[in-house]
C-alpha positions in Angstrom: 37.5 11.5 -2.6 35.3 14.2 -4.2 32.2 13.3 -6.2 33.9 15.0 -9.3 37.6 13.0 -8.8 35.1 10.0 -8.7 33.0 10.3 -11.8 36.2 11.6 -13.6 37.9 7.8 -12.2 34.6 6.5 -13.5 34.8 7.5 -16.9 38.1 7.3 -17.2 37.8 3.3 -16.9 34.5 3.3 -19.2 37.4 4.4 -22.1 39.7 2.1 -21.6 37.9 -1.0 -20.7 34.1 -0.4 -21.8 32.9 -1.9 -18.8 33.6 -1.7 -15.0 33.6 -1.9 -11.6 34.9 0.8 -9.3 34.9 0.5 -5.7 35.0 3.6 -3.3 34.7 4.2 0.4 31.4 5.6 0.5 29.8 3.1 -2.2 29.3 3.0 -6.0 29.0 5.8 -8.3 25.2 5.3 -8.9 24.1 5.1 -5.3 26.7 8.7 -5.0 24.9 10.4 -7.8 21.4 9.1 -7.1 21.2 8.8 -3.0 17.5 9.6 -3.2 17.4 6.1 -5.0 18.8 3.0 -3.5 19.1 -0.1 -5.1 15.1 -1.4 -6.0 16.4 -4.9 -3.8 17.1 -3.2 -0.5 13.9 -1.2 -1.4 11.9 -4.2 -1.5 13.4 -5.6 1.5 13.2 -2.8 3.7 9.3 -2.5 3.0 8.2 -6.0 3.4 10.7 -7.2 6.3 10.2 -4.1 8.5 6.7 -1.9 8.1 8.1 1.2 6.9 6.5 5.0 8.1 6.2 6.7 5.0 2.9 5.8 3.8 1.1 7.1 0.3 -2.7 6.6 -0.5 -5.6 7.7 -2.9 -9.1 7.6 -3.6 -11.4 9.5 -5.7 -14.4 11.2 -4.2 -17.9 13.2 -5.5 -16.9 16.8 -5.4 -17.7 18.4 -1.6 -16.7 15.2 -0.1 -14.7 15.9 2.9 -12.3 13.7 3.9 -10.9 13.6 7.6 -10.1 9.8 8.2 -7.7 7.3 6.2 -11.1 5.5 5.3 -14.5 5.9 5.1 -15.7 6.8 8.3 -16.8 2.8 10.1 -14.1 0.9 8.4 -11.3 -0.2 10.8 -8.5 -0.2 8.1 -7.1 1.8 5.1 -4.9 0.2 2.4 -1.9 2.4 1.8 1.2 1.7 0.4 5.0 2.2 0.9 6.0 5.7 -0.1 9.5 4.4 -1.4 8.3 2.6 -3.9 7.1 5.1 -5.9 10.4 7.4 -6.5 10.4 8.6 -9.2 6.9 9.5 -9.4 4.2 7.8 -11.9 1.9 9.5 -13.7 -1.8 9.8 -11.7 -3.4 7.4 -14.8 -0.7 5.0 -14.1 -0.8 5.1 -10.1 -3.9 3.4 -8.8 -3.4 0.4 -11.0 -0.7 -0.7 -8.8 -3.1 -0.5 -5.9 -5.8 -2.4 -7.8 -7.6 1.2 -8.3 -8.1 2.9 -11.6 -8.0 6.2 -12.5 -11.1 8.5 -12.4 -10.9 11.6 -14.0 -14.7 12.5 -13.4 -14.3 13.0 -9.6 -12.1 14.5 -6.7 -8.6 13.3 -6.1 -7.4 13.0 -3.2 -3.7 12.0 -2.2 -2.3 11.9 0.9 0.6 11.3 2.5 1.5 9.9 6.0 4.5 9.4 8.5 2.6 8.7 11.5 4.1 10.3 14.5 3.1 7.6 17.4 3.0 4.1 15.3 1.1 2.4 17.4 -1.7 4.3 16.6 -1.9 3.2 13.4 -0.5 -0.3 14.1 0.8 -0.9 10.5 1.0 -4.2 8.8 2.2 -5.6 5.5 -1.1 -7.1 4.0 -0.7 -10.5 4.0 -3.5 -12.9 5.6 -1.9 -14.5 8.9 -1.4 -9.8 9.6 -5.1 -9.1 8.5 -6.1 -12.0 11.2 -3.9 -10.8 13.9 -5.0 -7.6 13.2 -9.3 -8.9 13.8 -8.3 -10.1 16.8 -6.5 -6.6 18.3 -9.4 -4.8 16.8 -12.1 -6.2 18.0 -10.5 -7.4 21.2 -13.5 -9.8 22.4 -13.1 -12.6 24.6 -11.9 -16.1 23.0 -14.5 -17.7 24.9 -17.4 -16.3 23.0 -16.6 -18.4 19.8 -17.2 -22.0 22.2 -21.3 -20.9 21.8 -23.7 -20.2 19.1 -22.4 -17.1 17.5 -25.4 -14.5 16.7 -23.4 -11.3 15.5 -20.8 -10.4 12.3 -18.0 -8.7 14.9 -17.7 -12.3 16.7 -18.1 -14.1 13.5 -15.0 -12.3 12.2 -13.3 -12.3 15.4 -13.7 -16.2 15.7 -12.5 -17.0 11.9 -9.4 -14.8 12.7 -8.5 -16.4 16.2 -8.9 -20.1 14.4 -6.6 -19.5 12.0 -3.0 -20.7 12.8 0.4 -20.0 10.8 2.4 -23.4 11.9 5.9 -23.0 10.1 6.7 -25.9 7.6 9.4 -26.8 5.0 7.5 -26.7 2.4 6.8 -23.3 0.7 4.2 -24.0 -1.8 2.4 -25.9 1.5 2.6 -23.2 3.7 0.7 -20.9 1.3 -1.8 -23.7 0.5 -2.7 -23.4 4.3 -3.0 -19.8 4.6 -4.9 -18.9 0.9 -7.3 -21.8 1.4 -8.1 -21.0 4.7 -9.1 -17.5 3.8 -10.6 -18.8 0.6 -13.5 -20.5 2.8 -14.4 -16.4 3.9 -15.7 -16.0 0.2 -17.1 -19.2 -0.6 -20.8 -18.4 -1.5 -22.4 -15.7 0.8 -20.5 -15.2 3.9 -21.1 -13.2 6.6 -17.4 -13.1 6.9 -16.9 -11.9 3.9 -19.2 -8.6 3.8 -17.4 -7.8 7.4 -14.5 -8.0 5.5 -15.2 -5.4 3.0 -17.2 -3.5 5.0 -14.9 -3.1 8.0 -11.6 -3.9 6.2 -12.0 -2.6 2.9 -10.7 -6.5 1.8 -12.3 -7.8 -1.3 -12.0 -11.1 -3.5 -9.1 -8.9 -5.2 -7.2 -9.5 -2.6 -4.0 -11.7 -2.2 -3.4 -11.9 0.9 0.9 -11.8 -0.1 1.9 -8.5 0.8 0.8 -7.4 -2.7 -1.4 -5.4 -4.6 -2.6 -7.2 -7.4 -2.3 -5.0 -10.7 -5.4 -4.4 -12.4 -7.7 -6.3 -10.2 -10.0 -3.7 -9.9 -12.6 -5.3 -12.6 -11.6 -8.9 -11.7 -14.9 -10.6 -11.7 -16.6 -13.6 -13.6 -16.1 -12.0 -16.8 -13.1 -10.9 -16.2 -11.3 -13.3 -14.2 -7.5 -14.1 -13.8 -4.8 -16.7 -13.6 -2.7 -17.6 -10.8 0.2 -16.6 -13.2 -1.7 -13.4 -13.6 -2.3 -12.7 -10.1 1.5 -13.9 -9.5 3.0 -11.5 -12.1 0.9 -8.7 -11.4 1.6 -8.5 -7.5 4.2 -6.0 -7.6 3.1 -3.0 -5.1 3.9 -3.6 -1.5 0.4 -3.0 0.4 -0.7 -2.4 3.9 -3.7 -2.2 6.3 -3.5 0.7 8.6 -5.9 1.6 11.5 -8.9 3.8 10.4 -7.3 7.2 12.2 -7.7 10.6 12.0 -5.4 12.4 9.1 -3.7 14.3 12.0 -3.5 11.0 13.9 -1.5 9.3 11.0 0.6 12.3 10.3 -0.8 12.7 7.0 -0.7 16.1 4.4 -3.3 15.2 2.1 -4.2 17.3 -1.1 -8.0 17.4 -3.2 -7.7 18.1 -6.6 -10.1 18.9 -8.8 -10.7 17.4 -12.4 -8.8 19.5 -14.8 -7.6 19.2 -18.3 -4.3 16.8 -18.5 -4.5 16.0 -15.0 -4.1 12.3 -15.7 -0.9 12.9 -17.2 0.7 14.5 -14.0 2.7 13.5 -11.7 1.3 12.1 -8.3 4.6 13.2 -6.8 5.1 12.4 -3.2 7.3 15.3 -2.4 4.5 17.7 -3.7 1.7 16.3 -1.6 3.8 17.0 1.4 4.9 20.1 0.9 1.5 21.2 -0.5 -0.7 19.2 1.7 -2.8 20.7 4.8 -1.3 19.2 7.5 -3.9 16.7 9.2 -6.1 17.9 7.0 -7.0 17.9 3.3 -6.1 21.0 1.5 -7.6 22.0 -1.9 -5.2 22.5 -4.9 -5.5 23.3 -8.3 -3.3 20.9 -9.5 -0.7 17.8 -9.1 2.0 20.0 -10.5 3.5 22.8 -8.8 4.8 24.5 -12.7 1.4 24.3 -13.3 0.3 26.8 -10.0 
């Protein structure tokens, strides 16, 4: 049945009964006229039960930085998150809240985008705690045995936190969290070795949940400006994940810099645009985030 015999079926029954249901071979009218957007569910579950391979991330930099890596060079992972998520596009002053980021419109942007060509080079994870401490482990692939003596560096510190950690299945959900949050809770208890490995190889701060999550507007979250559990709950909507700390071409990433410019807040960070405008392993200037705007 064509798309057109369809919607005319379509609105046909909106007449006569106001509301309704129509079944068709290929699936309902709003997944025919909108294929690019599947239902936010199947979304949702598609990114957090298997790692997807469309990744987007940001970062604002000083002007002349150049930027060839997913992170700083040193770091062993790069937050990203699921490029999926964000269709239709936000506006840039809207999009690095949902990473815990915030906008800054006094420096360089720079968006990329990545569908790495060999996964296992990148070794993508949803960020949730037992993934970040499985992850250590592969990184730093040391020996178990060197965490039965005195421990004198931060690599085997961080190693041997990770490979103590164990995610025992239970019946009991709010249990099973318990176990995994206060276990990674002890990393930031006071000063902790641990911790500054953490955001200094990781890129993980106290901001972080550990739940698969970003946590909205975390990025001033501090002793003045703390937050609720039903804060941190509500605002953990953006799907994150750690990625190894490769080479743009690596990850299969077109990344774009953009300048500060008047407005440019208020444009799109649109994921199609960064691909097709992008330097391919590399990060290409542009003048702006919208392609009317060239």
């Amino acid at each position: 049945m064509l798309l057109e015999d369809r919607m005319n079926r379509y609105l046909r029954c909106i007449r006569s009964t106001g509301i309704c249901l129509v079944a068709v071979s290929l699936g309902c009218i709003s997944a025919s006229l909108h294929g690019q957007h599947p239902d936010a569910v199947l979304v949702t579950d598609h990114v957090r039960e298997a790692t997807p391979d469309d990744f987007l991330r940001v970062t604002f930099v000083p002007a002349g930085v150049a930027v060839t890596t997913l992170a700083r060079p040193g770091s062993l992972r790069a937050f990203a998150t699921a490029t999926e998520v964000y269709d239709p596009p936000l506006k840039l002053k809207d999009f690095p809240y949902y990473s815990g980021l915030v906008n800054d419109d006094t420096k360089t942007l720079v968006a990329m985008r990545c569908q790495p060509p060999q996964r296992e080079k990148v070794d993508a994870l949803l960020a949730t705690w037992p993934n970040v401490f499985a992850a250590i482990q592969r990184d730093l692939h040391l020996d178990p045995k060197s965490c039965d003596g005195a421990i004198s560096d931060d690599d085997t510190r961080a190693f041997c936190f990770a490979h103590a950690f164990k995610d025992e299945p239970g019946d009991n959900v709010p249990l099973s969290l318990a176990h995994s949050l206060v276990y990674a809770a002890h990393a930031f208890e006071g000063y902790s070795p641990v911790a500054a490995w953490l955001r200094n190889k990781y890129g993980v701060f106290p901001a972080f949940s550990g739940l698969g999550f970003s946590v909205k507007d975390s990025y001033y979250l501090d002793a003045q400006h703390p937050m609720s559990t039903q804060q941190i709950l509500v605002k953990s909507i953006s799907p994150e994940y750690v990625l190894k700390n490769v080479s743009l071409k690596d990850a299969g990433c077109r990344c774009i810099s953009v300048a500060p410019y008047p407005g440019r807040a208020e444009d799109p960070m649109d994921p199609d645009y960064i691909w097709n405008a992008g330097g391919d392993g590399e990060c290409k200037a542009v003048d702006t985030l919208s392609k009317a705007k060239q």
